[in-house]
C-alpha positions in Angstrom: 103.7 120.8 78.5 101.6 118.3 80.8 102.0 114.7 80.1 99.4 112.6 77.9 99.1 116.3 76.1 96.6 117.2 79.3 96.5 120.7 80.7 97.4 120.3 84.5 95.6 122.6 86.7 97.6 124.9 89.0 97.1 124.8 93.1 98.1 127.5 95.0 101.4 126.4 96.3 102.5 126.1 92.6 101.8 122.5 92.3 100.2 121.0 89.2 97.6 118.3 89.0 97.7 116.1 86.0 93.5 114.6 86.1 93.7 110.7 86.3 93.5 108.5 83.7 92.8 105.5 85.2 97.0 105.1 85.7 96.8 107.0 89.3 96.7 110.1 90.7 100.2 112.6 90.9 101.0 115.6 92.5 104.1 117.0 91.0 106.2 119.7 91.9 110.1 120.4 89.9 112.2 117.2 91.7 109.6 116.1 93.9 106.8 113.5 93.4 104.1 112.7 95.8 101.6 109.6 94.9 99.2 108.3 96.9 101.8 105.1 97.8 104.3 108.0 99.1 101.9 109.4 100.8 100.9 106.2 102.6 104.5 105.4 103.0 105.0 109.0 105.0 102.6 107.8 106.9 103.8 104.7 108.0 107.0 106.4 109.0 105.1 109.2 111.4 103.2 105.7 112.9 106.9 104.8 113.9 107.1 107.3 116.9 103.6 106.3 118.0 105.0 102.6 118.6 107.4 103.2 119.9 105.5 105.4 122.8 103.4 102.7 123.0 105.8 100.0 123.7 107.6 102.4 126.3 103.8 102.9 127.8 104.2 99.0 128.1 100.9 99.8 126.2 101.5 96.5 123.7 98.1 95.8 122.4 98.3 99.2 120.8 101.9 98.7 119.7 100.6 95.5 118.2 97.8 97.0 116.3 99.8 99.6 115.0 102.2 97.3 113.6 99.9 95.4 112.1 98.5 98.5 110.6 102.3 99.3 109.6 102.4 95.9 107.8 98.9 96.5 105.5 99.8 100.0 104.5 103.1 98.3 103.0 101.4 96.3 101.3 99.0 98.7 100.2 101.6 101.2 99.0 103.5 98.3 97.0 100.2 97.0 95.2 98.8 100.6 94.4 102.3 101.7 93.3 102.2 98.8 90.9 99.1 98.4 89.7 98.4 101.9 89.0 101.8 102.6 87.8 102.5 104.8 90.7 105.8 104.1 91.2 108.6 107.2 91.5 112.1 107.7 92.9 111.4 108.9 95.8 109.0 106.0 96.8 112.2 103.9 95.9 114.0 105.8 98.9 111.2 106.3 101.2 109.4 102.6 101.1 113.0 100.8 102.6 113.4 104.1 104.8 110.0 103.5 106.1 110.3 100.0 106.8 114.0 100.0 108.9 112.4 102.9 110.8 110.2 100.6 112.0 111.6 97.6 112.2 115.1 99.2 114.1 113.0 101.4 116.2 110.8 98.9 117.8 113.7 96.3 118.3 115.4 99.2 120.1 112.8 99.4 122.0 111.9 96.2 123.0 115.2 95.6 124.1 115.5 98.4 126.1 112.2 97.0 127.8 113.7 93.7 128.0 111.3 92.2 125.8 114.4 90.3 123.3 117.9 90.1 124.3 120.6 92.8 123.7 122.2 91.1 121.8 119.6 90.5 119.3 118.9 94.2 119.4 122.9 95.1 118.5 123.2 92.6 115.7 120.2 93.9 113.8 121.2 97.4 114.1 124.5 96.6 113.4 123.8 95.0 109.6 122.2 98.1 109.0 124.7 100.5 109.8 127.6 98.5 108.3 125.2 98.2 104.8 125.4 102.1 105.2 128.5 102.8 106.0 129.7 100.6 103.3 127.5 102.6 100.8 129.0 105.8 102.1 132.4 104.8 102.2 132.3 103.5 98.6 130.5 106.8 97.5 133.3 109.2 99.2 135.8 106.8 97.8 134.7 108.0 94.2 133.2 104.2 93.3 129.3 104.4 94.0 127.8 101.0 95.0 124.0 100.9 94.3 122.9 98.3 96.3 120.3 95.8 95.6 118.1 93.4 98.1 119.4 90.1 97.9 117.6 87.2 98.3 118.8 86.5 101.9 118.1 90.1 102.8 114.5 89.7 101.7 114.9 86.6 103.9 116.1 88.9 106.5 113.4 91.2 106.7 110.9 89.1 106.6 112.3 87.0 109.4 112.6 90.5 111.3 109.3 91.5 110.6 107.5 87.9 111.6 109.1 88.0 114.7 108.5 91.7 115.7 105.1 90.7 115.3 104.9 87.6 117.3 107.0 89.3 120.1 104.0 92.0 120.2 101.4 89.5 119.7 102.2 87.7 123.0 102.4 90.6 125.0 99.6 92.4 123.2 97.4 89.3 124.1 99.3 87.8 126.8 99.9 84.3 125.6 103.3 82.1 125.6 104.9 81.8 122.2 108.5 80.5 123.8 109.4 77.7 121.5 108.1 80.0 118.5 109.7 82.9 119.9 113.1 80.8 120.1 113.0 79.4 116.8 112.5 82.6 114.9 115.0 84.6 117.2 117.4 82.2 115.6 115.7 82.8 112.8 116.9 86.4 112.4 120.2 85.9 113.7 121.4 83.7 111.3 119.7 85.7 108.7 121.5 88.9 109.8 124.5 87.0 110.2 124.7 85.7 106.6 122.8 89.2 104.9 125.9 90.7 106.4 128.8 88.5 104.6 126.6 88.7 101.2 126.9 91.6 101.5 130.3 92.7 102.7 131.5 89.6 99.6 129.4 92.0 96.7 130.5 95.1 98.3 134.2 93.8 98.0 133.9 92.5 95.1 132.5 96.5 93.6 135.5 97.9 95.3 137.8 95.4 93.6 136.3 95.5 90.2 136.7 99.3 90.2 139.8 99.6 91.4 141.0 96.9 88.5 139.5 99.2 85.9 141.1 102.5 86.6 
């Protein structure tokens, strides 16, 4: 049975189409759901090899466009997903995937270009991979942790994302941001620093909680 009581039509690779009804445009297939914001969000992550080329090319107006093109198609997904109640679980995983793709892949690479300090580079890929590991380790210890994006983390990424951008900016258009580029370097650190202990405090406090109950 289709949903709304519609007959879907069949493609050739076995997919159905449900016709719109003004709520957006599916293609479905048996665990698998690709919208129109999915499909925007794959192809925000295949942009993320692109910039990266681009920075290693030291070719930074086009690793500034890009980003900026990166940063509308996020915004397009999320408003299209909403509004057209497009929203599905694998957007859930891909949109965040997409996103720290990005944003870990071009600090990597500014750093190695000497564009921000090390140090800026290890701390920001550092609160990711302790976020995963944690979800990992609490998932193999038989006590899943579903994490959700804190305040600060929002905080985080944004601060991660403004200054990516005014890092490419300057060198894109060759003009001196140092003061700005100082204060939002901080910006992110201290961000990172404190996304980290929220964290690692909620994390603790799941393991804790379910270790009390059994």
């Amino acid at each position: 049975n289709s949903r709304n009581g519609r007959c879907p039509v069949i493609l050739r690779s076995g997919t159905s189409r449900v016709p719109p009804s003004g709520r957006g445009f599916l293609l479905r297939k048996p665990g698998l759901s690709l919208s129109i914001p999915n499909l925007i969000t794959l192809g925000r992550i295949l942009l993320v090899p692109v910039v990266v080329w681009a920075i290693a090319s030291n070719s930074m107006w086009i690793a500034f466009v890009l980003f900026l093109v990166a940063g509308v198609s996020d915004g397009v997904d999320g408003f299209l997903a909403k509004r057209f109640d497009m929203t599905t679980e694998l957007g859930a995983y891909l949109d965040p995937l997409a996103d720290k793709a990005l944003i870990v892949s071009i600090y990597i690479a500014l750093g190695i270009n000497g564009d921000i300090p090390r140090w800026l580079v290890i701390l920001v890929v550092s609160r990711d991979i302790l976020i995963v590991g944690g979800i990992m380790l609490s998932w193999l210890m038989g006590n899943p942790l579903k994490i959700k994006p804190l305040l600060v983390s929002k905080l985080n990424t944004v601060a991660q994302i403004v200054f990516a951008c005014v890092v490419l900016g300057s060198l894109g258009l060759q003009y001196e941001v140092g003061m700005l580029k100082s204060a939002l370097m901080g910006l992110v650190a201290i961000t990172t620093l404190l996304s980290v202990a929220a964290y690692l405090a909620e994390w603790v406090r799941h393991m804790n909680s379910a270790a009390a109950d059994q």
